[in-house]
C-alpha positions in Angstrom: 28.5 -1.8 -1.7 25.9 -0.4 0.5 25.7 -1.8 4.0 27.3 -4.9 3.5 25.6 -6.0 0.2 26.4 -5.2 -3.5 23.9 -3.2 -5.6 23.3 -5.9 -8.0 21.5 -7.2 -4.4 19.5 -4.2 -3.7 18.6 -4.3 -7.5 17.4 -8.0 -7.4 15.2 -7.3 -4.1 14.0 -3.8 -5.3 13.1 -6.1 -9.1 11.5 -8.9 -6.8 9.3 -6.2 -4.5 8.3 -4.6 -7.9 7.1 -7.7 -9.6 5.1 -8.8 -6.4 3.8 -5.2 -6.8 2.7 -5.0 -9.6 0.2 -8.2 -9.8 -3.1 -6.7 -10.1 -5.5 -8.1 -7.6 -8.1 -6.3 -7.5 -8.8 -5.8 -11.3 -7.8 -10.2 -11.7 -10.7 -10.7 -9.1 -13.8 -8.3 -10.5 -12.8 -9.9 -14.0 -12.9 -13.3 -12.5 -16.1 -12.1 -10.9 -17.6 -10.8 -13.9 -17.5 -7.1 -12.7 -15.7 -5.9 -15.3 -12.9 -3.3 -15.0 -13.1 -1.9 -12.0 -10.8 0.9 -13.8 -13.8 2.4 -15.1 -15.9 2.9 -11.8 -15.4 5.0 -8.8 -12.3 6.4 -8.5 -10.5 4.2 -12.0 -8.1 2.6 -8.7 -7.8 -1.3 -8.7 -7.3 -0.9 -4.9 -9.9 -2.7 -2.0 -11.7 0.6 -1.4 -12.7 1.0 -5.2 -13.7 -2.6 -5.6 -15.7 -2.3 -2.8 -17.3 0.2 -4.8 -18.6 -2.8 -7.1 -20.9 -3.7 -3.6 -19.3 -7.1 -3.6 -17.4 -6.6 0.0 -15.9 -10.2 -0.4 -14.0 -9.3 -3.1 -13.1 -5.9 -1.5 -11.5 -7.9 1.3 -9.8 -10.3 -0.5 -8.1 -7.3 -2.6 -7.6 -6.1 0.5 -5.7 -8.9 2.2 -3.8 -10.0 -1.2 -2.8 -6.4 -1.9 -1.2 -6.3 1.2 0.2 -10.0 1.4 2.4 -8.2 -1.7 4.2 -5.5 0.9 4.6 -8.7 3.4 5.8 -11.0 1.5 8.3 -8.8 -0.5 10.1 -8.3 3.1 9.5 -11.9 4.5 11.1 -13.2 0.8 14.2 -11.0 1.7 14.8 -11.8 5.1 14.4 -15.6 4.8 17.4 -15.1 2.7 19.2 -11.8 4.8 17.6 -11.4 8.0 19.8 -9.1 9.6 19.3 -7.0 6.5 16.9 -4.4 7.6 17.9 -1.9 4.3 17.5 -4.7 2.1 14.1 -5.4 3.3 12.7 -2.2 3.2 13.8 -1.2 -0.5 12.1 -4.8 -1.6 9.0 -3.8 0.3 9.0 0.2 -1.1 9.5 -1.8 -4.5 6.1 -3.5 -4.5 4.1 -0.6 -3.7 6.4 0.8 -6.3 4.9 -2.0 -8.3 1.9 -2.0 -6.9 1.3 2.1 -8.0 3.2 1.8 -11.6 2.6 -1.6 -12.3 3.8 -2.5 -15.9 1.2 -4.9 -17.3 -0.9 -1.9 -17.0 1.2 0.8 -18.5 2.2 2.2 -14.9 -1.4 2.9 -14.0 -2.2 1.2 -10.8 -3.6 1.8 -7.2 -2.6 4.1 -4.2 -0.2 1.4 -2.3 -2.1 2.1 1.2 -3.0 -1.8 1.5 0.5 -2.9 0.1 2.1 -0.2 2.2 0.5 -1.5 5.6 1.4 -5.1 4.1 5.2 -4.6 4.7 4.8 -2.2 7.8 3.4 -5.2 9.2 6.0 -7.6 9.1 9.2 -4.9 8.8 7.9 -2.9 12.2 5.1 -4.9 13.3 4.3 -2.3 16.3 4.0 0.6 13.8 2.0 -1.3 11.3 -0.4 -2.1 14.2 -0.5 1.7 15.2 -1.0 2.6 11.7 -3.5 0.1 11.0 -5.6 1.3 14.1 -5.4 5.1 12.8 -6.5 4.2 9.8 -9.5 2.4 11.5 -10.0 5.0 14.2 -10.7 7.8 11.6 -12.3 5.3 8.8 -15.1 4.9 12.2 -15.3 8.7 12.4 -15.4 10.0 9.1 -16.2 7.3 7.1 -13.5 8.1 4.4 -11.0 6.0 3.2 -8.9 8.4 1.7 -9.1 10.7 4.6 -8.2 7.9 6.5 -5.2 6.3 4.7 -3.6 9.9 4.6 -3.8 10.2 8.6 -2.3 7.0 9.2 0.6 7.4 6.4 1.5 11.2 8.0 1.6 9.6 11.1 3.7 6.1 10.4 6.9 7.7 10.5 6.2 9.3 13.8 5.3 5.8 15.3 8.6 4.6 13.9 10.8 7.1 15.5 9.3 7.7 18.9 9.9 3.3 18.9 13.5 4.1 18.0 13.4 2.6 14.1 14.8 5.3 12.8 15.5 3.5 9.2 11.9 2.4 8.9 10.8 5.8 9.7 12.9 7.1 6.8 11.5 4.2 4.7 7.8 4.6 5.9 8.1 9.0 5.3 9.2 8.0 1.7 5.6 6.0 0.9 3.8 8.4 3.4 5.1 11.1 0.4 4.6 8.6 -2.4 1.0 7.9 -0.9 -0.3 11.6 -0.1 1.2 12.3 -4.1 -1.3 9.5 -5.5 -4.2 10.9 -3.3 -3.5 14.2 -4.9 -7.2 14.1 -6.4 -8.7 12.2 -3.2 -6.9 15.8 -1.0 -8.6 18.1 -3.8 -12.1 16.3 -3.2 -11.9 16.4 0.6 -11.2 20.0 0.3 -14.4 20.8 -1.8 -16.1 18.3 0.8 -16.9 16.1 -2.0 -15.3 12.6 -1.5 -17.4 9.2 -1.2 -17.7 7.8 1.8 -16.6 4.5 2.8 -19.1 1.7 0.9 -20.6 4.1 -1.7 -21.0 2.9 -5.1 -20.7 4.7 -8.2 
């Protein structure tokens, strides 16, 4: 039992989040699109900022938005059902960028989770996923890095979380603030030789 709930619970929500996760948006929509495999351009990510890479900023967005309707809708699924389960919620929402990052159908290589992980800070601490959305934009119009960006705001989400006095989602949020600077280990290697694409550059 952990905080009320058996595990066979928290395995169920952690299997939903990852299955939510792991649906592959970005590289469904440049197929659909005939873009090919956005695998093979830019960075290989199937995330919004590498199919924007493709120069077809509609489909960026919609990655975008559908990447991180996963995060969201992992925690709204769980709380419809447990909505004074806080816990619960969180481990279904750190599932689908779980998913989202390891996603099976393409033998565990996936994106970086940024979108997904805004997705379920959104609707788990709505306050913090506005303050990290608005980093993330604040240094996007300065620097004109995603990457740069997405690390800034993830460092940072935790800190929003505990100065507002949610100290489980800031446990939750430095977890994927680890997960995320650990799959931008090549994007930190790239910033530090100054050579990482700016926001909107193609291959």
């Amino acid at each position: 039992m952990i905080a009320g709930y058996s595990l066979f619970i928290y395995f169920d929500a952690a299997l939903l989040g990852y299955l939510l996760g792991s649906i592959p948006f970005g590289l469904v929509l440049t197929r659909m699109a005939g873009l090919g495999d956005v695998r093979s351009i830019g960075s290989g990510s199937i995330g919004a900022t590498n199919v924007l890479r493709t120069g077809n900023k509609g489909l960026a967005l919609a990655t975008l938005l559908l990447d991180g309707g996963k995060g969201a809708l992992a925690v709204i699924a769980v709380k419809a059902y447990f909505p004074d389960a806080t816990i619960l919620a969180l481990v279904a929402g750190t599932a689908a960028v779980v998913g989202h990052n390891f996603p099976v159908w393409l033998k565990f290589k996936g994106g970086k989770g940024v979108a997904t992980t805004f997705g379920l800070m959104l609707v788990a601490a709505p306050l913090v996923g506005v303050a990290a959305c608005a980093t993330w934009l604040v240094v996007a119009l300065i620097f004109r890095i995603s990457s740069l960006s997405a690390l800034v705001a993830l460092a940072l989400a935790p800190v929003y979380a505990w100065a507002l006095g949610r100290p489980e989602e800031a446990s939750a949020f430095a977890v994927l603030g680890a997960l995320g600077w650990i799959r931008h280990a090549a994007n930190i290697g790239r910033l530090l030789r100054g050579e990482e694409p700016r926001i909107g550059a193609k291959k």
